[in-house]
C-alpha positions in Angstrom: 11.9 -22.1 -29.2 13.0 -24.2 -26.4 11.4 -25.4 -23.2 8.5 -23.2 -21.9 10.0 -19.7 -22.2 9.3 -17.4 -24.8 11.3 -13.9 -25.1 9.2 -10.5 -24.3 8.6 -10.1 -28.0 7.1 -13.1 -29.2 3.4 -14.5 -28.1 2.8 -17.8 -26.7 1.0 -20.7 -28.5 -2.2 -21.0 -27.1 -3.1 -24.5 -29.5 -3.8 -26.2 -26.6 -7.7 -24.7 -27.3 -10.3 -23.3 -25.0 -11.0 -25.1 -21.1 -13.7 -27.9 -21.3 -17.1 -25.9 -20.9 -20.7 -27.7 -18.9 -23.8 -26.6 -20.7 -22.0 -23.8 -22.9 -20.4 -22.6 -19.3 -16.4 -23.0 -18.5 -16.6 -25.0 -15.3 -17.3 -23.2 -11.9 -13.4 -23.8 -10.8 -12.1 -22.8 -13.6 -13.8 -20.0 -13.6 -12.8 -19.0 -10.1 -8.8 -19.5 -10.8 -9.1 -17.1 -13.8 -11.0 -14.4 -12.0 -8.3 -15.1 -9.2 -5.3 -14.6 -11.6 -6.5 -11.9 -13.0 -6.9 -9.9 -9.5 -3.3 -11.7 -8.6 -2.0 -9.9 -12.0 -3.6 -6.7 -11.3 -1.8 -6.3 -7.8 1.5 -7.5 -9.3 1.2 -4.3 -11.9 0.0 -2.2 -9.2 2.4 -2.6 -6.6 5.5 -2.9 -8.5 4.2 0.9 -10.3 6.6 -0.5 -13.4 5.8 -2.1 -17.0 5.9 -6.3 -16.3 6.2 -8.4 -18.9 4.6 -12.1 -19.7 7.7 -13.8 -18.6 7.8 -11.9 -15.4 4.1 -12.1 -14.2 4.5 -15.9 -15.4 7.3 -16.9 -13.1 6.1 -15.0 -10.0 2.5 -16.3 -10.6 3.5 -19.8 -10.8 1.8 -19.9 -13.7 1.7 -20.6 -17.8 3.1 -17.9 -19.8 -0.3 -19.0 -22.5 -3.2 -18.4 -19.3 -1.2 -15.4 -18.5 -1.4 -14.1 -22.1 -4.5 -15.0 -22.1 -5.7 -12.9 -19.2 -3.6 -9.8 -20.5 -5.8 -10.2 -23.2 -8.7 -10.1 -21.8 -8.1 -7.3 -19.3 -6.0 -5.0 -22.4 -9.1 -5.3 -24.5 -11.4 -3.8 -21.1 -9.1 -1.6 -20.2 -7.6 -2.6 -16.9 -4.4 -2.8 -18.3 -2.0 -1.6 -21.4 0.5 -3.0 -23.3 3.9 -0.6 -24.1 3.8 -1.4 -28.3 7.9 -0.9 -27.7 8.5 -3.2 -24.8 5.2 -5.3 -25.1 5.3 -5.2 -21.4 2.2 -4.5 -19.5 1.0 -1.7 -16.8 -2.1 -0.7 -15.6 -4.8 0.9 -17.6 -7.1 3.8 -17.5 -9.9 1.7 -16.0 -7.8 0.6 -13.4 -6.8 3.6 -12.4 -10.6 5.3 -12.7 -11.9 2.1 -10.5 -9.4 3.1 -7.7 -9.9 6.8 -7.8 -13.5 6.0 -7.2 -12.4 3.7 -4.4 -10.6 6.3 -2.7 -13.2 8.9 -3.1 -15.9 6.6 -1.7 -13.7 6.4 1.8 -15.3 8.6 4.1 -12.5 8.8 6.3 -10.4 10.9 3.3 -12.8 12.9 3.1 -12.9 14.2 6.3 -9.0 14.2 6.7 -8.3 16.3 3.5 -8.8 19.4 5.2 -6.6 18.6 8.3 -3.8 17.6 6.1 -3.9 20.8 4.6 -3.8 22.5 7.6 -0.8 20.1 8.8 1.3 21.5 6.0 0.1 24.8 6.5 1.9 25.1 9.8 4.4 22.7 9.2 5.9 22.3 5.3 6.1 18.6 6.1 4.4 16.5 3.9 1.3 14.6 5.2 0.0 11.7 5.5 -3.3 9.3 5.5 -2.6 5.7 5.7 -5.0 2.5 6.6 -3.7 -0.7 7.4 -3.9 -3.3 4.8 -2.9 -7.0 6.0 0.4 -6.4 6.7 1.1 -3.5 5.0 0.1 0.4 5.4 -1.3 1.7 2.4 -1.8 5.3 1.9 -4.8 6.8 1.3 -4.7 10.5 0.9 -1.2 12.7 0.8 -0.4 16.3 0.3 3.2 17.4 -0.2 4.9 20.3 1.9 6.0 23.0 -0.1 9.9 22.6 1.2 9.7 18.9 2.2 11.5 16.2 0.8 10.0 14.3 -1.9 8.9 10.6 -1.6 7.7 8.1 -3.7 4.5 7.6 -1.8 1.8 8.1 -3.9 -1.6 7.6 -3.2 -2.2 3.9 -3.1 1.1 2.5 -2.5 1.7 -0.4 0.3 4.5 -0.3 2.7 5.9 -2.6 5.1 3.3 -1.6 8.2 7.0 -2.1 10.6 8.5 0.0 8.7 6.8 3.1 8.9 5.3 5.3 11.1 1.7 5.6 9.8 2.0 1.4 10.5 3.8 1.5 14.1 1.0 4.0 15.1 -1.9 1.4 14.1 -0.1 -2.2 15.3 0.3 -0.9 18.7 -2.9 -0.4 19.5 -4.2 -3.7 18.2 -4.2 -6.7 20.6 -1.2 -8.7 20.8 -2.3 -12.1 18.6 -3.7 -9.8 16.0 0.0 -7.9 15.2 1.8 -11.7 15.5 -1.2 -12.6 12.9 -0.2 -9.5 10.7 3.6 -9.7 10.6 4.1 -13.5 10.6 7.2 -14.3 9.0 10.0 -12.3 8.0 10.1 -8.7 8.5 12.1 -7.4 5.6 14.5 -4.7 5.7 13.9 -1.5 3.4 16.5 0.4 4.8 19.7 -0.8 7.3 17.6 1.0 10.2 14.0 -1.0 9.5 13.6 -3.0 12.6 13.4 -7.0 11.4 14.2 -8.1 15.3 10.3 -9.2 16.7 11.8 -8.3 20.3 12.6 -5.0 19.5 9.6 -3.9 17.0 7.8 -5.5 20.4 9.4 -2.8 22.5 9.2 -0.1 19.6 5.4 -0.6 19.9 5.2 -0.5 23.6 6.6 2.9 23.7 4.4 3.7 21.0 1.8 2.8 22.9 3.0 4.8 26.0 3.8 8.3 24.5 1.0 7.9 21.9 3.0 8.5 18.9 5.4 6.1 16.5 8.0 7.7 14.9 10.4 6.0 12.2 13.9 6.6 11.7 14.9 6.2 8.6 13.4 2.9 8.6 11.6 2.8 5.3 13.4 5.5 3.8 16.8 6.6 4.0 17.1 10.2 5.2 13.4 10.6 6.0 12.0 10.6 9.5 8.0 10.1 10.2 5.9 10.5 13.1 2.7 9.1 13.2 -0.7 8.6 15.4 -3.6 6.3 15.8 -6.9 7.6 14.5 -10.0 5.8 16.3 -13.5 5.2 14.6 -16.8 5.2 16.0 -16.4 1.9 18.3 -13.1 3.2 19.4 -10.9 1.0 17.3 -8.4 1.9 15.3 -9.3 2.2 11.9 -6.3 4.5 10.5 -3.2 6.7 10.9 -2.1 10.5 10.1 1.8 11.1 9.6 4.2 13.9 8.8 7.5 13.2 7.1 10.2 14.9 5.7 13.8 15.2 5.8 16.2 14.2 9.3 17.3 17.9 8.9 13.9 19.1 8.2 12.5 16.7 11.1 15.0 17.4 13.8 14.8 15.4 16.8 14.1 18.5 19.2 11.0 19.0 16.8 9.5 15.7 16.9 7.6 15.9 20.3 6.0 19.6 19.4 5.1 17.9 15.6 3.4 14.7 17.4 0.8 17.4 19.7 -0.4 18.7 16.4 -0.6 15.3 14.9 -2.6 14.0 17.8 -4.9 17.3 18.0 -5.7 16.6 14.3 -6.3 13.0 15.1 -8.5 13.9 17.7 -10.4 16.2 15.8 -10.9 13.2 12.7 -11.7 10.8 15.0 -14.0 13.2 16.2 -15.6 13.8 12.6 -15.8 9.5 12.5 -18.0 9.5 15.1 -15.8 8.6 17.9 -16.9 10.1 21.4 -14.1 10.4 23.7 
């Protein structure tokens, strides 16, 4: 073996022996990186929704392929994770997976929207959509599929570019100004050749969000699909989440999206209603 890296197959020395312990206890700091890794290691398997190897998680973590092991180890052994005995590559586990079903189901705003999604693709067949904003990201809460819509890998859970989508647009415009430069600092990546990455025009995007009280995205997070999305307010007014349909550009025509949006903002009225909000 040469250097630091190791191939998928093999398992790293860990000679170097346990951390330096205080009174029986590993040291508070060290103590606080591992629990830190370990979270850092359980959104790297979670958001990539693929089988990571050491090597991988090692180089994107910045950090030793042995600690890495190690933490695999430890959270393969309590279930948050499980190793593919053919690859050796890692994914997450059953008690992952039970921990964020019961995460979801504790939301009380997905549990008042099921029943309006339904009815969305009752009268509809688009698929629709509950998403929350999540630092700069939109991550989808609850989802339910239109029986002739397009499929899209969305499933319940996943993050998305907040510019890129919709369900996002709908929520950034309506926060204050230093709030959305907080959120999208830096680059705004491109998922598809129509995502807007240009801060003036995501600027004037959101204004006429704003104005016409609706977002809709063109083919910006995925090719061939168009969204439209609206603001859902909590009790204080704020707000706190977004309700989309999607579906194909030929499913979604653009003579269809303004007669979509009034059922998307009745049904947003109607949750925010359920939240407590008082108009």
């Amino acid at each position: 073996m040469e250097g630091d890296f190791i191939s998928e197959g093999e398992r790293p020395s860990v000679a170097a022996g346990p951390p330096q312990r205080v009174g029986g206890q590993m040291p508070k700091s060290d103590s606080v990186k591992t629990v830190k890794r370990s979270i850092d290691i359980l959104n790297l398997l979670a958001e990539d929704g693929r089988q990571v190897g050491v090597i991988e998680l090692s180089k994107r973590l910045k950090t030793s392929q042995s600690t890495v092991y190690r933490i695999l180890s430890t959270l393969a052994a309590e279930g948050y994770v499980a190793q593919d005995p053919r690859t050796e590559k890692y994914r997450l586990g059953l008690q992952g997976i039970i921990l964020a079903g019961a995460a979801l189901n504790q939301l009380e705003i997905r549990k008042q929207a099921i029943s309006l999604l339904e009815r969305l693709v009752a009268a509809t067949s688009c698929n629709a959509n509950l998403g929350i904003l999540h630092q700069q990201h939109v991550m989808y809460i609850a989802r339910i599929d239109g029986p002739k819509s397009a499929r899209m890998y969305t499933p319940v859970g996943r993050r998305a570019p907040a510019h890129s989508t919709a369900l996002g647009k709908a929520m950034l415009a309506f926060l204050p100004q230093d709030e959305v430069e907080h959120l999208l600092r830096g680059d705004l990546a491109a998922c598809t050749p129509r995502t807007i990455t240009d801060r003036a025009a995501l600027a004037q995007d959101l204004r006429r969000t704003r104005e016409r009280g609706y977002a809709v995205d063109e083919e910006e997070f995925l090719a061939g699909i168009r969204c439209i999305g609206v603001p859902v307010r909590g009790p204080s007014g704020t707000v706190e989440a977004a309700l989309s349909l999607s579906g194909s550009v030929f499913q979604i025509r653009e003579e269809d999206i303004e007669q979509l949006a009034r059922l998307l903002q009745d049904a947003a009225y109607e949750l925010s209603g359920r939240l407590g909000y008082l108009v």
